[in-house]
N, C-alpha and C positions, 0 to 999 in steps of 0.2 A: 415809387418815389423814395429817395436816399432818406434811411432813419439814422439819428445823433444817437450817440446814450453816452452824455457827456458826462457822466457817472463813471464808467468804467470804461469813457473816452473809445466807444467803437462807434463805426460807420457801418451801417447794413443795405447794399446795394442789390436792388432785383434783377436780373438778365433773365431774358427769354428768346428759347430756341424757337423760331415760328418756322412754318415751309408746307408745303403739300403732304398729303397722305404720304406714309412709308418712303419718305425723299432720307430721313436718316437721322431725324433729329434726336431722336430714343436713343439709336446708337452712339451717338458725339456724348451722351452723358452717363449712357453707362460704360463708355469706354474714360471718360474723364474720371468717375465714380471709383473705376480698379488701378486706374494711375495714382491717385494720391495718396500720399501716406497717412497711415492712421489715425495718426494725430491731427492731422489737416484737414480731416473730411468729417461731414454726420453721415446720417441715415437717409437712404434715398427713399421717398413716398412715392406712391402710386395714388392717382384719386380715381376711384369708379363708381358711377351712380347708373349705370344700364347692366347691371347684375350680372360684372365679369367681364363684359362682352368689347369693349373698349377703351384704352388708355387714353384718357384723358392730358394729366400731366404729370412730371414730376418734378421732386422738389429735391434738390442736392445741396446744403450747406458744405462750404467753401471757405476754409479760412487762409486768409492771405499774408498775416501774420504780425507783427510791428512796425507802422510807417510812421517815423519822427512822432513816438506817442501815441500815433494812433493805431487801432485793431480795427483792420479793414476786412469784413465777411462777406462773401457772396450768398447769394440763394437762385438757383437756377432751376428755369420751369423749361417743359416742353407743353405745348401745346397741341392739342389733336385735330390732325390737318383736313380730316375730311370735314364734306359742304356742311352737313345736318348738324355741326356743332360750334357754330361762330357764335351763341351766345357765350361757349362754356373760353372758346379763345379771347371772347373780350373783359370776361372776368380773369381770366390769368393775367392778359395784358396790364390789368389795373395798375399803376405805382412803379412801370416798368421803367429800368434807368440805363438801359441799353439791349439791341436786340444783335440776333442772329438768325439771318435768314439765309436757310437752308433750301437751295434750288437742287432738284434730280437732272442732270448731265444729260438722263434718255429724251433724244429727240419727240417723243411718242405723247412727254411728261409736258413740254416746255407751255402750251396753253396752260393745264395746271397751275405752273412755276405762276405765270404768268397773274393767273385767277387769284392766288394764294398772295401774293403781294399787292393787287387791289384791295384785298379784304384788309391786309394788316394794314393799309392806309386809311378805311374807313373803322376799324377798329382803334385804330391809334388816335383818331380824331372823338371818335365818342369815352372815350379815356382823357380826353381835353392834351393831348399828348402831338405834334408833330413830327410826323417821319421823315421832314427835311432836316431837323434840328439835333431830334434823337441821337446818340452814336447807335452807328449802325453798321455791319460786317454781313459778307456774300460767302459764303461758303458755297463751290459748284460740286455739289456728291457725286460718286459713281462714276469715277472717270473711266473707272475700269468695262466698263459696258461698251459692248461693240458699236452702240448707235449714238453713244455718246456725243454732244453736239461741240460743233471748236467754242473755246473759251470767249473767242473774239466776239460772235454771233451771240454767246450770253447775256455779255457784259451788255451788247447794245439792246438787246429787248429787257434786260435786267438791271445793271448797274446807273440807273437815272441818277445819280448822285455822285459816281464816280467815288465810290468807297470801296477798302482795301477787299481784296476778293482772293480765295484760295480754292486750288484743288484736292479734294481729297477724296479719298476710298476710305469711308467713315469703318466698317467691317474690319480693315485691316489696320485701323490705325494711320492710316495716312492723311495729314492735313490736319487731327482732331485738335492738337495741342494747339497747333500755329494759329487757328482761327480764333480757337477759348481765347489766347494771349493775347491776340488783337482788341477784342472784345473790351478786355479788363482794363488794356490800356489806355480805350479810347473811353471807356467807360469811369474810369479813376480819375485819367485827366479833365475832362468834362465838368465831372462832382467837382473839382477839387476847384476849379477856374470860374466855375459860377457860383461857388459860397465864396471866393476868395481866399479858400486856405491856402492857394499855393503865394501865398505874399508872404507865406510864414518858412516859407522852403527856400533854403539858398539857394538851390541848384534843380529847379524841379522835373527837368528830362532825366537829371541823375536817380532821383526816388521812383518813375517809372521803369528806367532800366533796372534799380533794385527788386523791385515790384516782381519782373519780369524775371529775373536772376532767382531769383526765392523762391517762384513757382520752379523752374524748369530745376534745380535744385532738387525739388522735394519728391520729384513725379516721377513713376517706375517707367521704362523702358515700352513704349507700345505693344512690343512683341509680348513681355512678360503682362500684362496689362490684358490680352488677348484672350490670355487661356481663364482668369479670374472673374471673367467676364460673365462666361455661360456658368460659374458659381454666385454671382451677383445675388442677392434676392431684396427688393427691397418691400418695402411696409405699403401693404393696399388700405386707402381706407376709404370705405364707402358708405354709401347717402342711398338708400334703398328704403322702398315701402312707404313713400311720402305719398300722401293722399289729402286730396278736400279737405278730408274732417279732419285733417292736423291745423288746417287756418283755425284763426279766432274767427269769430260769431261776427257777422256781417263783412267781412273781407272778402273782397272778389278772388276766385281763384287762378292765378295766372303763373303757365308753365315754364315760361322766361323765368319771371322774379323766383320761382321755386328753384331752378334752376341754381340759378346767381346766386338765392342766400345755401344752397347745399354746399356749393363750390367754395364761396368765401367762410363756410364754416368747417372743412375740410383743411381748406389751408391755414385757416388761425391753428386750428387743432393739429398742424402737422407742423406749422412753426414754433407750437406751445413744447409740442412734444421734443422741438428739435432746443431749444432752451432748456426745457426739463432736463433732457437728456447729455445734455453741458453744463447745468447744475450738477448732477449726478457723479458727473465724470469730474467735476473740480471737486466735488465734496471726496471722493470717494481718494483723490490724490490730499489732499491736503486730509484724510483718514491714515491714508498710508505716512505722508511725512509728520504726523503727529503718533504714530506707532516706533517712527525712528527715534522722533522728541521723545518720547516716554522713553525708548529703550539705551539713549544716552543720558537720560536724566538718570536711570537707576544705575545705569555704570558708574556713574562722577558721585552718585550718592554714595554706591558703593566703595567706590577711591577715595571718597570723604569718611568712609569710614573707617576706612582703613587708614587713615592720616592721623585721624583722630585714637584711633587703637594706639600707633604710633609714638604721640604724640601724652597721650597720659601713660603709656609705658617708660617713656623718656622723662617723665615727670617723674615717674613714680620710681627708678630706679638712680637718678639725685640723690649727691649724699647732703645737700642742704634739704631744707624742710622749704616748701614751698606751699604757702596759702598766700587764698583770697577770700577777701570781706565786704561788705558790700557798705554804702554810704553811713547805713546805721552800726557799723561797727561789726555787724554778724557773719560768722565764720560760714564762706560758703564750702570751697574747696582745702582739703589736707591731706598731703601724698603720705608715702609710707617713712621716709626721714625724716618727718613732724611728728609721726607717731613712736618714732625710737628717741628721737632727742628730748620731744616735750613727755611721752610716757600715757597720752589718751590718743584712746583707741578714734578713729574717723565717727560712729556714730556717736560719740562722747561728747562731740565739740561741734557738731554740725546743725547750726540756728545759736550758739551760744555766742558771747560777746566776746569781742580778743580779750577785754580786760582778762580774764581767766586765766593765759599766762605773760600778762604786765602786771609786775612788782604792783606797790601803793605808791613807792615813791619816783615810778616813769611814767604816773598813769597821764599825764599830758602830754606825752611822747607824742601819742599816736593821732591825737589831733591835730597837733601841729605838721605832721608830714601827710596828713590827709587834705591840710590846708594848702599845700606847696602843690603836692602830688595832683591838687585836682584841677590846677593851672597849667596840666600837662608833661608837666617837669615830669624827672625819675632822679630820687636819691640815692645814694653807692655808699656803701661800705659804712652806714649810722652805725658807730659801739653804745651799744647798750648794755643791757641785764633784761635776763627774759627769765620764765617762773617754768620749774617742771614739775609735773602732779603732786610731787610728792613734797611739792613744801623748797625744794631745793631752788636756789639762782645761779644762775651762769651766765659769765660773758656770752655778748653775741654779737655779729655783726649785719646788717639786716638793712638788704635795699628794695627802697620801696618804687612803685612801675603802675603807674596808669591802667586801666583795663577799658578802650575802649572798644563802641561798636562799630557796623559798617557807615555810619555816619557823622565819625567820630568824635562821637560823644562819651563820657567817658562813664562806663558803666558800672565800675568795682573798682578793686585796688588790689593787687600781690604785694607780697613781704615774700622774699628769700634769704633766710636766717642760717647763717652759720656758729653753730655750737663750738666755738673759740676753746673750751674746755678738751672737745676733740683732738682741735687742730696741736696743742700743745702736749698731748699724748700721744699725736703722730709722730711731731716733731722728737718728742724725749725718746720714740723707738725707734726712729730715724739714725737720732745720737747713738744710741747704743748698736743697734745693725753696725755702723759705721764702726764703732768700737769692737764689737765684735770682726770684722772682717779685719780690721787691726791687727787683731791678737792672733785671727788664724794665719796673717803672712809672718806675727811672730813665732810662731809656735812650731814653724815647718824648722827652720834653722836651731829652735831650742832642744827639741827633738833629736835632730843631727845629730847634735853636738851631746847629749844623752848618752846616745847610741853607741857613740864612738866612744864616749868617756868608757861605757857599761863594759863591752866587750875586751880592753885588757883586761879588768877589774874579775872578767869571767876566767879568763887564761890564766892570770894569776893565782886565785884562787885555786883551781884546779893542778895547779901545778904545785904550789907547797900543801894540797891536799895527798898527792902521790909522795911526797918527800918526807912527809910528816912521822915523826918515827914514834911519840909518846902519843897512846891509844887513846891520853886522855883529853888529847886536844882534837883527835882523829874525828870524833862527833861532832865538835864543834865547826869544823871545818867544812864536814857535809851538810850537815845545817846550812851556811853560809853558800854555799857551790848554788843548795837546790833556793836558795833565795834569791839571786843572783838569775838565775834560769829562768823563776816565775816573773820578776821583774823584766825579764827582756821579753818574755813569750806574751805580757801581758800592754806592751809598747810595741811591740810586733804589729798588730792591727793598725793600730794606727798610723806605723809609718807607711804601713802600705798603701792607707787611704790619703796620708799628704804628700806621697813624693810615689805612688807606683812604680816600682820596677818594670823593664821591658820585660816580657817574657823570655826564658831561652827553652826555645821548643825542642823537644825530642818523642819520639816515638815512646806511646804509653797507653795502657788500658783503661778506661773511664772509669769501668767497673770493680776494678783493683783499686783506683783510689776513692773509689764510693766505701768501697766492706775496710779501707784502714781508715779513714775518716768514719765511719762508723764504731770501730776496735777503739778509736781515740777518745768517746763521747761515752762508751758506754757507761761507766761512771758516773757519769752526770747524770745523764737519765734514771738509772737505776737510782741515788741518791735522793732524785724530786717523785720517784713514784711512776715514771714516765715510760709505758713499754716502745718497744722500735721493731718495726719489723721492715724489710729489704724485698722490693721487686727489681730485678737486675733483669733487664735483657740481654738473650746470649747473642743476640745476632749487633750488639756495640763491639763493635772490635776497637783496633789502638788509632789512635790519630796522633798529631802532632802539638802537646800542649808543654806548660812547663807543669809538672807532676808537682813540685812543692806548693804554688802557689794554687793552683788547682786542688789537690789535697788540704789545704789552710781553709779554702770557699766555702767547701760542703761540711768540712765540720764548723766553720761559722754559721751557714744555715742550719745544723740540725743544732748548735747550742741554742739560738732562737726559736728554734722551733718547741724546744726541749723550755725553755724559759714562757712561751704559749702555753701548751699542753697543760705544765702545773698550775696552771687557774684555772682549768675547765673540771668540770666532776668525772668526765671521760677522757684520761690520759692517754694516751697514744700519738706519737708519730711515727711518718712512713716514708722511706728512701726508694724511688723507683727513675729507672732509668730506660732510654728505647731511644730507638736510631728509625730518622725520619725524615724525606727533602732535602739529604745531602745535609744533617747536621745531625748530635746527639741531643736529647733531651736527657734533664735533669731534673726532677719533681721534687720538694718535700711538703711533705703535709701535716698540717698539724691538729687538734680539737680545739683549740685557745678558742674564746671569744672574736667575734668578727669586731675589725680593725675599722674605725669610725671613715668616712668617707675623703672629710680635710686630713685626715693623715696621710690617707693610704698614698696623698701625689708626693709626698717627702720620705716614704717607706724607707728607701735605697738610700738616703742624700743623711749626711752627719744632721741636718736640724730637724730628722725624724728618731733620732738617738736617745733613750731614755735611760740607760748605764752602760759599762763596759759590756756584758754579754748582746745588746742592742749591736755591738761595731760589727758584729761577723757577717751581717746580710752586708754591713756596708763595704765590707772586705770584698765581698763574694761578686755585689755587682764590680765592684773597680778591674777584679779579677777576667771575670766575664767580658767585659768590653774590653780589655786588654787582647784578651785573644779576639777582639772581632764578634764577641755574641754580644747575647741580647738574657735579660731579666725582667721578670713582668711579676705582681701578685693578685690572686683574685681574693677577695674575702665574700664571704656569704652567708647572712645566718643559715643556721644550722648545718652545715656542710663544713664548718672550721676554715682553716687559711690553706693558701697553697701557692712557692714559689716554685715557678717555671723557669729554669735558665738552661738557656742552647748554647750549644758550643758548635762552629761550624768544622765541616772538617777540611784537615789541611796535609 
């Protein structure tokens, strides 16, 4: 009889295979059994209570799958066709909601056939069951048998009802699908027309052609179906060693009713199992997609954490001071610009009250925009006076911003305070930058004009120094020459650094103007305490540079270098040269103290200049990239400084 389970909205309809001894009914469901797909099918049971010796039935769950809402299951028995066991076929028959009766084709069988459809009539009657009424389908097995009888002759010792009838060769798959289908169909429409559900179906031939479509869909191919077959195995369970002394105490023993309740306890226990076992299978899925749940929750936690790294990095690298306080006034969050502007450290101030840095005379400030603020509002750009540890005030500008939750409630308050004190010490460096870049586009043309002045003032000189006849003025005059000379060698650097010269290349030895730009310096060095010593590679030959200008670079690197050296307690620098990758190398090296990190990116550039002896690196790079190269410094404690300049070759 058709079960509801309005719960989880499924129908569970019984079919059974009935027909004579070995007519094929075992076959039609173990070959149904390897057609279905996995998901579609349980466990097929076997029930035996004569110790092995005969199949009884079997039980195949079948699911049909979503119809308008509903999960429509099958469960399909066979029954054991021989004579000695019509009690054990009228217990299968029990609750039966459509059958299938399976006749053998052999001429030899059709008495049988015949026997076999008597009994399921008077079996279907003591079931309180009618086999006029029943849906009901002929399957005629074994057509393939030589004595095979014509279908015509079947139908009239068989077909009393004139219901849909098939041939098949159940072994090879022929016929098995087309009769199950018939079966389901006649069997769904049936259910579905005597509860009245199909008043709920717009279209209700359409839901059986779905029905129908869904199965044939889902089912493997007979042939492939063939071979899975003879791997089939399914679940025996048996009722064995029942005796007398298992009744209760005055109960008559009778071998019928022993029978009945073994059977009817086999099949609860094999339908329990078949539920179990779809328990099992939905627990063990919804295991698995609760393994996926977990393993995207820890990903998104993990992306949340990473937001959050993010997101107090970006807090924390703000040049405003950015706290939050919560209703009572107490300091919860302070990034690292709260801690330089106001001067306490984060564990300083965390659980203290903001009073701590508001004045005495703003201390209703903060009320009042906690009053606004907690109507949702955000205030922008409040000037105040704020307080720094040390007693000090300073303007500030400071807007205030709701903090709420996912409920938008609003749980704290931020301040973002700007130290206006700053902003006017950017601005005055601002001014002066500007002023400064002023004076450097004045300075190129004052320079010029220097230059130009200095150089007759040279020629003249030099010229009433040769003319000069009284000896006594003849000192005086050299004096003036080598003054004259220091003054232009000492604005030399720097013209080169505001107006470079193009180079004019000629063929020249690197190494020749390393040893006279060393000849030039020696002086120097010797004078600060400072030794030099020279690694020349012989394999630099000549390339194409301008020699004066080139010659000027390296003794401006070794006067720096020479200006290093005398502040370390180990004086020494060192001039080496080597040809490498299609370019020369130029090294010098110094003992000086290692060159702090914020310098070292201005090393080369005029606003890392600390007096005139500082210009010659800056000479040396303008030099450098003039020809096409490149200059680099590493500094390292204890290893001293070292400028690398390449010159490519041309």
């Amino acid at each position: 009889m058709v079960q509801f389970n309005t719960r989880a909205n499924e129908i569970l309809l019984k079919l059974v295979y009935y027909g004579p001894g070995l007519s094929g009914k075992t076959t039609n469901l173990q070959l149904m059994h390897a057609m279905c797909a996995e998901s579609n099918k349980g466990e097929m049971f076997s029930v035996n209570t004569q110790e092995d010796r005969t199949l009884f039935f079997d039980l195949l769950p079948i699911n049909l799958g979503y119809i308008y809402g509903n999960a429509i299951h099958l469960q399909i028995y066979t029954v054991p066709g021989q004579v000695q066991y019509d009690a054990s076929r009228r217990v299968v028959l029990g609750g039966a909601d459509g059958v299938v009766f399976v006749a053998d084709s052999s001429e030899a069988k059709m008495q049988d056939n015949v026997d076999s459809l008597s009994n399921l009539y008077h079996n279907l009657n003591a079931n309180r069951l009618n086999i006029k009424q029943i849906p009901f389908v002929l399957q005629y097995n074994k057509r393939d048998l030589p004595d095979a009888m014509a279908v015509g002759v079947m139908n009239r010792r068989l077909n009393f009802r004139n219901v849909p009838y098939f041939e098949a060769v159940a072994n090879k798959g022929v016929g098995v699908l087309d009769t199950f289908l018939a079966i389901t169909r006649e069997t769904v429409g049936t259910t579905f027309k005597k509860y009245h559900l199909d008043k709920k179906i717009k279209d209700f031939d359409e839901m059986l052609n779905l029905i129908e479509s869904n199965v044939r869909g889902s089912m493997r191919e007979p042939s492939q179906a063939l071979e899975a077959t003879s791997q089939t195995e399914s679940t025996v369970l048996r009722h064995s060693n029942v005796s007398v002394e298992d009744l209760q105490p005055g109960k008559v023993a009778d071998a019928s009713e022993l029978l009945e309740d073994a059977l009817k306890a086999n099949m609860e226990t094999a339908r329990l199992y078949s539920e179990l076992k779809a328990s099992k299978d939905a627990l063990d899925r919804k295991s698995a997609e609760m393994a996926q749940l977990y393993t995207q929750l820890e990903r998104a936690n993990a992306d949340n954490q990473k937001t959050r790294r993010y997101l107090e990095s970006l807090i924390q690298s703000v040049g405003e001071a950015i706290i939050s306080f919560g209703p009572d006034g107490k300091i919860l969050t302070w990034n690292s610009a709260a801690e330089r502007i106001f001067g306490y450290g984060r564990a300083e101030v965390a659980g203290q009250n903001l009073s701590l840095i508001v004045p005495e005379s703003r201390s209703g400030e903060t009320e009042q925009a906690m009053a606004i603020v907690g109507q949702g509002q955000t205030l922008q750009g409040v000037q105040s006076v704020r307080l720094r540890k040390d007693g000090r005030e300073f303007p500030a500008a400071i807007t205030y911003a709701p903090v709420k939750g996912a409920d938008e409630r609003i749980l704290a308050f931020s301040a973002v305070i700007r130290d206006l004190d700053e902003q006017k010490n950017l601005e005055r460096k601002l001014s002066e930058s500007e002023a400064h870049g002023s004076l450097g586009r004045v300075l190129e043309p004052v320079f010029n004009d220097l230059v130009g002045r200095l150089t007759p003032l040279q020629i003249q000189a030099r010229a009433v120094q040769e003319s000069a006849v009284d000896t006594a003025h003849t000192g005086q005059l050299t004096r003036l020459v080598q003054g004259l000379d220091n003054l232009s060698a000492r604005m030399r650097p720097l013209m080169m650094i505001l107006n470079p010269p193009s180079p004019k290349r000629e063929p020249a030895s690197l190494n020749a103007l390393a040893q006279e730009a060393a000849k030039r310096v020696e002086m120097e060095a010797a004078a600060a305490g400072v030794s030099m010593e020279t690694a020349l590679d012989p394999n630099v030959g000549e390339t194409a540079l301008d020699a004066d200008q080139v010659r000027e670079a390296l003794a401006g690197l070794l006067r720096n270098a020479i200006q290093s050296a005398a502040k370390a307690p180990v004086r020494r620098i060192r001039l080496a040269t080597r040809s490498a990758n299609n370019a020369f190398h130029v090294v010098v090296q110094d003992t000086g103290p290692t060159i702090p990190a914020a310098e070292q990116a201005h090393y080369f550039d005029l606003a890392g200049v600390e007096g005139p002896e500082s210009l010659g690196r800056v000479v040396a790079a303008t030099v450098l990239r003039q020809h096409g190269g490149r200059i680099a410094l590493r500094s390292q404690e204890g290893s001293g400084n070292a400028v690398l300049g390449e010159l490519p070759l041309a």
